[in-house]
ZALOKE-445972 format. One record per residue (C-alpha): residue in three letters; y, x, z. Coordinates in steps of 0.001 Angstrom, whole numbers. Each point is the difference from the previous one (the first is absolute). Layout:
<rs>
   code         Y         X         Z
    Ala         Y         X         Z
...
</rs>
This chain:
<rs>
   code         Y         X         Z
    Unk    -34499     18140     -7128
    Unk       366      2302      3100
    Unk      -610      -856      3131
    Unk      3534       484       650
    Unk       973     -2326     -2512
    Unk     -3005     -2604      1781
    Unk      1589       253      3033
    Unk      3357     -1590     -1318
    Unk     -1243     -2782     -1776
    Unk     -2361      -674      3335
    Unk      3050     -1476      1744
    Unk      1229     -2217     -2841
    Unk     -3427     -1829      -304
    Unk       319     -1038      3390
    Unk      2995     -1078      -329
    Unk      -818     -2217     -2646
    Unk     -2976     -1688      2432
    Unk      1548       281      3250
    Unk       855     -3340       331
    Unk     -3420     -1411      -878
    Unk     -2328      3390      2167
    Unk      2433      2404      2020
    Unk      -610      3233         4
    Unk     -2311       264      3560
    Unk       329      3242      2067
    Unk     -2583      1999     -1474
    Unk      2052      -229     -3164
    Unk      3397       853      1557
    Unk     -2091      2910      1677
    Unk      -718       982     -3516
    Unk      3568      -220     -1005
    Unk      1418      1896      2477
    Unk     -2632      2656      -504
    Unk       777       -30     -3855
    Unk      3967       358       986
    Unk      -821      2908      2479
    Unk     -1036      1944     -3302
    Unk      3110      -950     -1533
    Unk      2634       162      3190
    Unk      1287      3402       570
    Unk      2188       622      2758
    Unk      2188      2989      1552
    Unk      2800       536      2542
    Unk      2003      2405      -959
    Unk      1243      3089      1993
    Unk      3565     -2187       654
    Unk     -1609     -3084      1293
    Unk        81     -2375     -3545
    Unk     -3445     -1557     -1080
    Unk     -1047      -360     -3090
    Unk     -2587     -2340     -1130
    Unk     -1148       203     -3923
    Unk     -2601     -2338     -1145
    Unk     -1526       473     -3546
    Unk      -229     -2997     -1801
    Unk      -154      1061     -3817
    Unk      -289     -3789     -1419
    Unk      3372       431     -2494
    Unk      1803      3281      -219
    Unk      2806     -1149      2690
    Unk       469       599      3712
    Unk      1934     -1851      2907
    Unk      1571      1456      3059
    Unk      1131     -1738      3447
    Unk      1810      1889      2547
    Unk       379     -1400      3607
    Unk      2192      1099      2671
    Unk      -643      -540      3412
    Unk      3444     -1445       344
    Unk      1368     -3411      -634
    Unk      2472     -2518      1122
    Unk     -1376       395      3549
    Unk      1980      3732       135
    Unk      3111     -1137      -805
    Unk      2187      1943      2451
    Unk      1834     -2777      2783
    Unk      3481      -920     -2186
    Unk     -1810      1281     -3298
    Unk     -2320     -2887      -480
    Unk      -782       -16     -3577
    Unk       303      3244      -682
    Unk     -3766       868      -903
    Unk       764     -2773     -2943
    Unk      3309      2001      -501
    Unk     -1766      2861      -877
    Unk     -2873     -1376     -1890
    Unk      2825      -823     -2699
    Unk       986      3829       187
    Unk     -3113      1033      -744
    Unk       612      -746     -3732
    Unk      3199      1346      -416
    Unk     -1234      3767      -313
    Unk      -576      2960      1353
    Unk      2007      3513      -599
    Unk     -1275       442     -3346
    Unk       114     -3350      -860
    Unk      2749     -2439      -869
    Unk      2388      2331       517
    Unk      2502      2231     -2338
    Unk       761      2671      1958
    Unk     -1720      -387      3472
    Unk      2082      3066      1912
    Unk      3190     -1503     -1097
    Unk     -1332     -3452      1067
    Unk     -1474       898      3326
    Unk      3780      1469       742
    Unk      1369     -3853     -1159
    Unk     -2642     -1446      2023
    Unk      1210      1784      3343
    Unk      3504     -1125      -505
    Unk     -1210     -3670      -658
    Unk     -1673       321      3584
    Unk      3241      1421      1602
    Unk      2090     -2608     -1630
    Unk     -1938     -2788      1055
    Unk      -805      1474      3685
    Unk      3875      -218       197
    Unk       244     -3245     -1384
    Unk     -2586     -1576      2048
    Unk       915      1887      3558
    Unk      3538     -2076      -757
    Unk     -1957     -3311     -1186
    Unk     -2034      -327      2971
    Unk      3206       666      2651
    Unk      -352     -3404      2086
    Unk      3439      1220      1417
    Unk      3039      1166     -1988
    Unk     -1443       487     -3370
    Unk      2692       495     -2058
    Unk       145     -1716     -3459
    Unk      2250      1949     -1661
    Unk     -2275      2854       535
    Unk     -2973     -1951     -1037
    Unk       892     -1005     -3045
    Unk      1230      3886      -594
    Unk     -3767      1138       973
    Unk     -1900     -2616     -1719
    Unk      2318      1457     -3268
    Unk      -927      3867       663
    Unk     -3760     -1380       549
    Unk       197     -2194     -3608
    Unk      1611      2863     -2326
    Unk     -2866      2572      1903
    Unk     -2589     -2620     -1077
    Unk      1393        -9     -3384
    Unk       -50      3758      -229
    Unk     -3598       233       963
    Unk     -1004     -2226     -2374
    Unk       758      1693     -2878
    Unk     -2940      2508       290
    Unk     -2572     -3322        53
    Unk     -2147      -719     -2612
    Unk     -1228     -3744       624
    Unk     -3665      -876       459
    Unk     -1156      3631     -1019
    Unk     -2556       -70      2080
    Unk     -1532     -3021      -990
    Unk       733       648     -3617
    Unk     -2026      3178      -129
    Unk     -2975     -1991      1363
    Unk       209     -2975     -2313
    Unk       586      2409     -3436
    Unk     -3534      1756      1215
    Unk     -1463     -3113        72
    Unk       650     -1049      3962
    Unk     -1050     -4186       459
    Unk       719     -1338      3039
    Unk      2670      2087      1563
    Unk       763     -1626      3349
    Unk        77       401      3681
    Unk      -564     -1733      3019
    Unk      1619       131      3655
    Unk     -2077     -2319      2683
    Unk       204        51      3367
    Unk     -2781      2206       279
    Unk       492      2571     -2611
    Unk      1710       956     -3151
    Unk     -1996      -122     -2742
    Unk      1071      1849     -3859
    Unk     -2728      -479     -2945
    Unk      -297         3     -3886
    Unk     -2570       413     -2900
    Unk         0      2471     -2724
    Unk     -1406      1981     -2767
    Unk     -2835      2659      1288
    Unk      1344      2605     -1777
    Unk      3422      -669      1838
    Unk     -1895       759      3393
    Unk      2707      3352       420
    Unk      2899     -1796      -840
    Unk      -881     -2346      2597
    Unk      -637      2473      2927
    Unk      3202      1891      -905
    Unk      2213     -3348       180
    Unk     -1719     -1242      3049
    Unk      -300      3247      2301
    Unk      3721       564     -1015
    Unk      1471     -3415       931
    Unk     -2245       792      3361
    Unk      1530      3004       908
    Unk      3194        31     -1838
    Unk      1952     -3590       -60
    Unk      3534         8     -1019
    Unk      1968     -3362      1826
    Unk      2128       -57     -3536
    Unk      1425     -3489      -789
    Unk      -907      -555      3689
    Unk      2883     -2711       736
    Unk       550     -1934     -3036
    Unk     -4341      -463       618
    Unk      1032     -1167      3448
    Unk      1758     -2577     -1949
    Unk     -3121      -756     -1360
    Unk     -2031      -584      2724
    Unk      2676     -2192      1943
    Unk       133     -2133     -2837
    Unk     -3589      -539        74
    Unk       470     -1177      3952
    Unk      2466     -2390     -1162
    Unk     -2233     -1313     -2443
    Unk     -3500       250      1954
    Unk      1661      -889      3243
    Unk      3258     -1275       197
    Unk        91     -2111     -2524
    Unk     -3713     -1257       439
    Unk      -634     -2499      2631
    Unk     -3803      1060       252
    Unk       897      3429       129
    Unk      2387      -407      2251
    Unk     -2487     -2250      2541
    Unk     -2652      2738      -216
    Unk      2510      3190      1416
    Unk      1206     -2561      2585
    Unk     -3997      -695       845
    Unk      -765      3445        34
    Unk      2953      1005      1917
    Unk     -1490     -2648      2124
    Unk     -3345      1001       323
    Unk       949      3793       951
    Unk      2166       641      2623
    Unk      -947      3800       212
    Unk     -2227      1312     -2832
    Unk      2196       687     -3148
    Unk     -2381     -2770     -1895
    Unk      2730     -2103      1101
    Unk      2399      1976     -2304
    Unk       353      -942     -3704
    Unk     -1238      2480     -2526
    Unk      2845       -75     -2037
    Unk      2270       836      2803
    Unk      3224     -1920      1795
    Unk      2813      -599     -1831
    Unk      2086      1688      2406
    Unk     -2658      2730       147
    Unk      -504       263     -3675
    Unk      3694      -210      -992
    Unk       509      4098      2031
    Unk     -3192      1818      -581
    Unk      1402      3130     -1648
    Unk     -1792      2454     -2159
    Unk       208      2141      2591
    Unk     -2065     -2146      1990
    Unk     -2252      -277     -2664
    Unk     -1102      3781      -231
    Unk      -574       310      3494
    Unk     -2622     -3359      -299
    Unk     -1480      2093     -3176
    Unk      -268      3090      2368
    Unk     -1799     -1944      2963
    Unk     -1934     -2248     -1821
    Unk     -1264      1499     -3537
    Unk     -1703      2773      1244
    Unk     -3133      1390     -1567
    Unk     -2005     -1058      3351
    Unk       989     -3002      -645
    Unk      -889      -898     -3144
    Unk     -3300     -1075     -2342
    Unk       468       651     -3830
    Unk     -3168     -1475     -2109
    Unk      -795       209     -3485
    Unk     -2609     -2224     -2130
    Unk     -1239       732     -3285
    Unk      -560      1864     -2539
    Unk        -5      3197      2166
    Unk     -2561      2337      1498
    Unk       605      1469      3518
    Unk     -1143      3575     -1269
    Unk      2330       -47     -2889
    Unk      3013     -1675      1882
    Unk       306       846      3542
    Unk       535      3635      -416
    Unk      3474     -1155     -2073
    Unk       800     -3167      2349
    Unk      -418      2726      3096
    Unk      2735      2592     -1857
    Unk      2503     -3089      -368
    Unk      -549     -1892      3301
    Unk     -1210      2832      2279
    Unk      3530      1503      -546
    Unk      1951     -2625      1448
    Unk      1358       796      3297
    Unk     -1959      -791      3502
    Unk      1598     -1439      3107
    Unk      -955     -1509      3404
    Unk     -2141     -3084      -178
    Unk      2149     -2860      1163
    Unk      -514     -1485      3365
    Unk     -1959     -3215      -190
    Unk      2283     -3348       847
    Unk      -435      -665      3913
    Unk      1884     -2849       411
    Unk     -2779     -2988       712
    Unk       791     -3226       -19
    Unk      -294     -1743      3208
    Unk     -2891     -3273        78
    Unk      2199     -3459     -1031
    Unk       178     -2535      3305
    Unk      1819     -2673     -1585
    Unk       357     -2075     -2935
    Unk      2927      1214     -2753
    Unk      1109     -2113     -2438
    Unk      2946       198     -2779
    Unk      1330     -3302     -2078
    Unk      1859       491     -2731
    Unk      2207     -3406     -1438
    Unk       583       426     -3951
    Unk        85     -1819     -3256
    Unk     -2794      1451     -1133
    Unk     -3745      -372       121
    Unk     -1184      -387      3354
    Unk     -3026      2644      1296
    Unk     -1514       693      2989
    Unk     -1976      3760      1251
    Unk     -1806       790      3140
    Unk     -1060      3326      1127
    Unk     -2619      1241      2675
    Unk       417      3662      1352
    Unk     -3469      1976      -554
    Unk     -1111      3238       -41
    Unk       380      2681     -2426
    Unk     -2532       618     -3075
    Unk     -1956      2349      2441
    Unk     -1435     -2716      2001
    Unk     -3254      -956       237
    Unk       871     -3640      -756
    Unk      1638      1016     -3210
    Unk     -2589     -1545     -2163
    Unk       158     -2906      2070
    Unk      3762      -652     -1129
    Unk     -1169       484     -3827
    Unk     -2210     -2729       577
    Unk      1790     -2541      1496
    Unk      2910       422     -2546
    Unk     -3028       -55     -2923
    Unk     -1160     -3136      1438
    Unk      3109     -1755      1088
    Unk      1606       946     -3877
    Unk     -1583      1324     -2402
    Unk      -184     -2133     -2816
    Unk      -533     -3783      -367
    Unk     -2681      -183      1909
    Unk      1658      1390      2880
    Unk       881     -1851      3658
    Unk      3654       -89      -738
    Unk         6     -1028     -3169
    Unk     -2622     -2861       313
    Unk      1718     -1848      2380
    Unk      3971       177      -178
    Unk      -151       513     -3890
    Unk     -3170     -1588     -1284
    Unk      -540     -2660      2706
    Unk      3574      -796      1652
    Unk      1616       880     -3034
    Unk      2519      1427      2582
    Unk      1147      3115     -1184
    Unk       -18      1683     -3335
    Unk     -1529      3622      1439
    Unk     -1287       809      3046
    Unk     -1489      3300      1571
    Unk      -821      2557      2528
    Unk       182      3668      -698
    Unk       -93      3046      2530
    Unk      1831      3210       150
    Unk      3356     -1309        58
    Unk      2253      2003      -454
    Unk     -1950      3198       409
    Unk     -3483      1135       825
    Unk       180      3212      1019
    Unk      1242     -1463      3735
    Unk      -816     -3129      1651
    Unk      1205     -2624     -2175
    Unk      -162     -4093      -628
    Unk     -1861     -2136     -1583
    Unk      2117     -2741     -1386
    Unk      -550     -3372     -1239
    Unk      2196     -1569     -2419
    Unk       268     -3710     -1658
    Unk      2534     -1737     -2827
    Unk       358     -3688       445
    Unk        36     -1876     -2731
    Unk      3007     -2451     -1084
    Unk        82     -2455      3617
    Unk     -1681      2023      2425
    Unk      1723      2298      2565
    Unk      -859      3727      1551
    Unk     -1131     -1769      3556
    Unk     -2748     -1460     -2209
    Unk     -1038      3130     -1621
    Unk       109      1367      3774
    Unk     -2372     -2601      1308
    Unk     -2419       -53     -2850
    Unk      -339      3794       -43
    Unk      -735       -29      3615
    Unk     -3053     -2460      -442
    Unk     -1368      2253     -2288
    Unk       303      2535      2668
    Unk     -1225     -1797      2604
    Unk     -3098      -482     -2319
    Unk      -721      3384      -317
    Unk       -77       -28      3776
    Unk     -2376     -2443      1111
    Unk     -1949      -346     -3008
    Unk     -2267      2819     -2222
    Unk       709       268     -3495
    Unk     -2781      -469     -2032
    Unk     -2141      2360     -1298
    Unk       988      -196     -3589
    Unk      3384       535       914
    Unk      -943      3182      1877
    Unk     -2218       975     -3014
    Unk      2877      -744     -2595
    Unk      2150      2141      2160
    Unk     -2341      2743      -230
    Unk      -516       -87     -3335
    Unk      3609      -316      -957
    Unk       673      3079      2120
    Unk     -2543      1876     -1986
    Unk      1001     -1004     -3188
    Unk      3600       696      1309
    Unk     -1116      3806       398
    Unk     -1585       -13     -2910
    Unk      2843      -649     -2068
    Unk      2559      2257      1354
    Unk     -2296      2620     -1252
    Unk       -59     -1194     -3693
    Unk      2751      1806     -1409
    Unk      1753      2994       766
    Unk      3071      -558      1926
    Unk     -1472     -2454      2069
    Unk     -2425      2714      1046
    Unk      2460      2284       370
    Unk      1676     -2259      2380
    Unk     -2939      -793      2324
    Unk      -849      3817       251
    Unk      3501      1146       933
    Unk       468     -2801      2280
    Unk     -3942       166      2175
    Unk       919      3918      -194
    Unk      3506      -432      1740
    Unk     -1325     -2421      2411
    Unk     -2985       997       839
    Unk      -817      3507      -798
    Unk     -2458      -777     -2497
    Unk       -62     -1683     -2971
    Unk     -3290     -1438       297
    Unk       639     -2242      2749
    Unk       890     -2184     -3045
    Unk     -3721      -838      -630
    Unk     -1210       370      3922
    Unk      2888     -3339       -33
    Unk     -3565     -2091     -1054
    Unk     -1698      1038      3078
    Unk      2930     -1878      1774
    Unk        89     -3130     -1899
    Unk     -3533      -439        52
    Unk        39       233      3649
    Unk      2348     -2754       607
    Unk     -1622     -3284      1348
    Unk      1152     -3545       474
    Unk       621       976      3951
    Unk      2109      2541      -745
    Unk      2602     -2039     -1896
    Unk      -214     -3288      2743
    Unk       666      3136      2402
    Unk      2944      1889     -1303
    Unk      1294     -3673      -879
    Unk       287      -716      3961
    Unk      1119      3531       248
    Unk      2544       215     -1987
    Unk      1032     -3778     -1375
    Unk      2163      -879      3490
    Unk      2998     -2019       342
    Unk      1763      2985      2235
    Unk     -1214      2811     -2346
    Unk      2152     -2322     -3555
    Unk      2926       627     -1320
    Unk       928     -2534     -2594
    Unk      2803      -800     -2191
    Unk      1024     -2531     -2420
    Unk      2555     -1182     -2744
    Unk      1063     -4027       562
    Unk      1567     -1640     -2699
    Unk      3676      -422       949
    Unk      2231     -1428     -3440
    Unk      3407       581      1683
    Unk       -90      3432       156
    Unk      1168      2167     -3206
    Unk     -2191       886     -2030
    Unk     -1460      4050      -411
    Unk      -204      1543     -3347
    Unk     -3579      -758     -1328
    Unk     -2493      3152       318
    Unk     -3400       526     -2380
    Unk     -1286      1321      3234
    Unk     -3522     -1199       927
    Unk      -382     -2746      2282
    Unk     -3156      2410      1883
    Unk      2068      3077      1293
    Unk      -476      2689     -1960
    Unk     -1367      3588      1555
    Unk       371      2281      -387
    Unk      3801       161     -1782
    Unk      -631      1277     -3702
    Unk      2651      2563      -208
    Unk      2233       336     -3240
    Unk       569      3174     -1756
</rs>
């Protein structure tokens, strides 16, 4: 066995012990220094960086590609547009999906001049003439129509599956946009081609029966969901400036006249080489495979770095609250405004949400589930619903059948004021450190989960191996820390809070299979 080979089964030994003897820092020292063999990475001449990692376990390889552009760019009167375009990104490029792209390109135009015309009349808030309306909205359907016969459906994703593609999804968070799949080694080149060329060279085709789509899934994740509903009103809440307050898959109103048009020029600002990570894990060597990724994605067209968000939001002075009354199951959330995941403090908020819910053993769960057989899940988690800028940590209880949101509220906040006046213990600080090791561990053990945690410490930090200086951090954190960022940050004038009381009068809402925790960041569908 080579030592290359060694190296790979190293990390899935420790996983197998790390719950029993965590791997200490000298032995994440000695992982990171076997991944710096195995980590290659270049900027290219047009601003993309590409990080390949060899990993030759099975004869397979994944990628992730992250864009520095999420739900937080959305354009004022465009929100959800970064999620709009996710869903574009699988309907093909110029090459692909298409019959006859220069005859389609020409449809495509007239789609965008029909609708322009329709929607300068739809949005008239004086004399808009409905005559004429219904005249435009008929030249806009039979161009639609027109363009659509040069589609071929789900090309793009077809290609990938019939070469052995597993996986195929994207993401759009707050944060970032995030595009990843796993495939055959020896359909590395396919790969590059489809993904540098959907990069550079999107085509909006299908783009308004996909806005369809995506307002649908509002009705069904939002409108139609009381919980769903609750958390954009709490957000909304929250944020009276930053666009956290904003929900990822857009305003109705907002949603319902994004154009294509709209689209390209997002795609022009936003998915620019400089702005983008592509990684690949697997069976691939850097000597072998850059030279070919470079020819692919090194071709793609530069353009000015986008300007970093500067809208901050201003400190919270008062005490926000939203009540919903439905026929539904009641909940209850609280959120804290705290800084963004470049604080110092950062792995001070990883421990108190460890401690206060992770697992049965946790604060939460121990006394208004176990104990006061209260509520049927409790938790805290931070980085709600971003990271990238200052944020919340939230706090969130389900009664159980007889017990009400106020009680949730009050038992949650003597947890809180717990954490406060009295030191965990130090085998809850020790779990928490070994949890958060083992949790680092694991997201190396197989190849897309690597993939991810490279991309994403690359995009945020510069460098991908602030993923194992993260230890340094944790280990660092003492039982002072969390009583003092609890004072900090746990204050009655820095909460926003919102609940759902049980009201049977009201008319019911469709049921929803969404989550009762709220879900980030949206899964996009393709």
């Amino acid at each position: 066995m080579t030592s290359r080979m060694l190296r790979f089964v190293f990390i899935p030994l420790l996983l197998a012990g790390c719950c029993l003897l965590p791997a200490s820092a000298q032995e994440f020292a000695k992982i990171e220094k076997n991944f710096s063999q195995h980590v290659t990475v270049k900027k290219l001449p047009n601003g993309l960086t590409l990080i390949v990692c060899d990993r030759p376990e099975t004869p397979v390889f994944s990628f992730f590609t992250i864009v520095n552009a999420g739900s937080v760019q959305d354009p004022k009167g465009e929100t959800g547009l970064a999620h709009m375009f996710e869903h574009l990104a699988f309907k093909g490029t110029k090459d692909i999906g298409t019959t006859d792209y220069p005859a389609e390109k020409i449809a495509l135009a007239k789609v965008e001049q029909a609708y322009a015309a329709y929607d300068a009349e739809y949005r008239k808030r004086v004399g808009r003439d409905p005559a004429k309306l219904k005249q435009l909205k008929a030249q806009f359907d039979a161009a639609t129509a027109a363009a659509e016969k040069y589609v071929i459906p789900n090309q793009f994703t077809q290609i990938a599956e019939l070469n052995g593609a597993v996986g195929v999804n994207a993401e759009t968070a707050n944060d970032a946009t995030e595009y990843f799949w796993s495939m055959p080694a020896n359909r590395l080149q396919l790969w590059a081609y489809m993904e540098s060329d959907r990069i550079a060279n999107p085509v909006p085709r299908e783009f308004y029966k996909e806005r369809n789509v995506v307002m649908e899934e509002r009705r069904l994740r939002v409108d139609s969901n009381p919980i769903g509903y609750m958390i954009e009103q709490f957000l909304a809440t929250a944020y009276v400036a930053h666009p956290y307050r904003n929900p990822g898959v857009g305003w109705m109103s907002d949603v319902s006249q994004i154009s294509a048009t709209e689209a390209d020029a997002f795609h022009k600002k936003y998915y620019v080489p400089s702005n983008i990570v592509v990684t690949v894990v697997g069976d691939v060597t850097a000597t072998q495979a850059m030279p070919m990724l470079e020819k692919y994605f090194g071709s793609i067209p530069t353009g000015p770095q986008p300007a970093p968000l500067a809208t901050i939001e201003p400190p919270q002075q008062a005490e926000k609250s939203v009540t919903l009354e439905e026929p539904t199951q009641p909940f209850y959330i609280e959120g804290y405004h705290r800084p963004s995941y470049l604080d110092k403090d950062d792995a001070v908020y990883d421990a108190i949400s460890d401690i206060m819910s992770n697992g049965r053993t946790s604060l939460l769960y121990r006394s208004l589930v176990r104990d006061q057989k209260i509520a049927a899940e409790a938790a805290g988690f931070s980085g709600f619903p971003g990271e990238k800028y200052p944020n919340l940590f939230a706090f969130y209880a389900v009664p159980t059948p007889g017990h009400t949101p106020q009680q949730m509220r009050a038992a949650i906040h003597a947890e809180i004021d717990k954490l406060k006046t009295q030191d965990v213990t130090d085998a809850e600080l020790a779990m928490f450190k070994t949890r958060a090791r083992a949790d680092i561990l694991r997201s190396l053990d197989n190849n897309q989960g690597l993939a991810e945690e490279l991309g994403t410490y690359q995009l945020r930090y510069g460098d991908w191996r602030m993923l194992f200086q993260q230890l340094d951090k944790i280990d660092a954190v003492t039982k002072a820390d969390i009583r003092r960022v609890a004072n900090q940050v746990f204050t009655a004038k820095n909460r926003t809070y919102a609940m759902i009381e049980f009201a049977p009068s009201k008319p019911a809402k469709p049921a929803s299979n969404a989550p009762a925790q709220p879900a980030q960041p949206h899964n996009g569908g393709r």
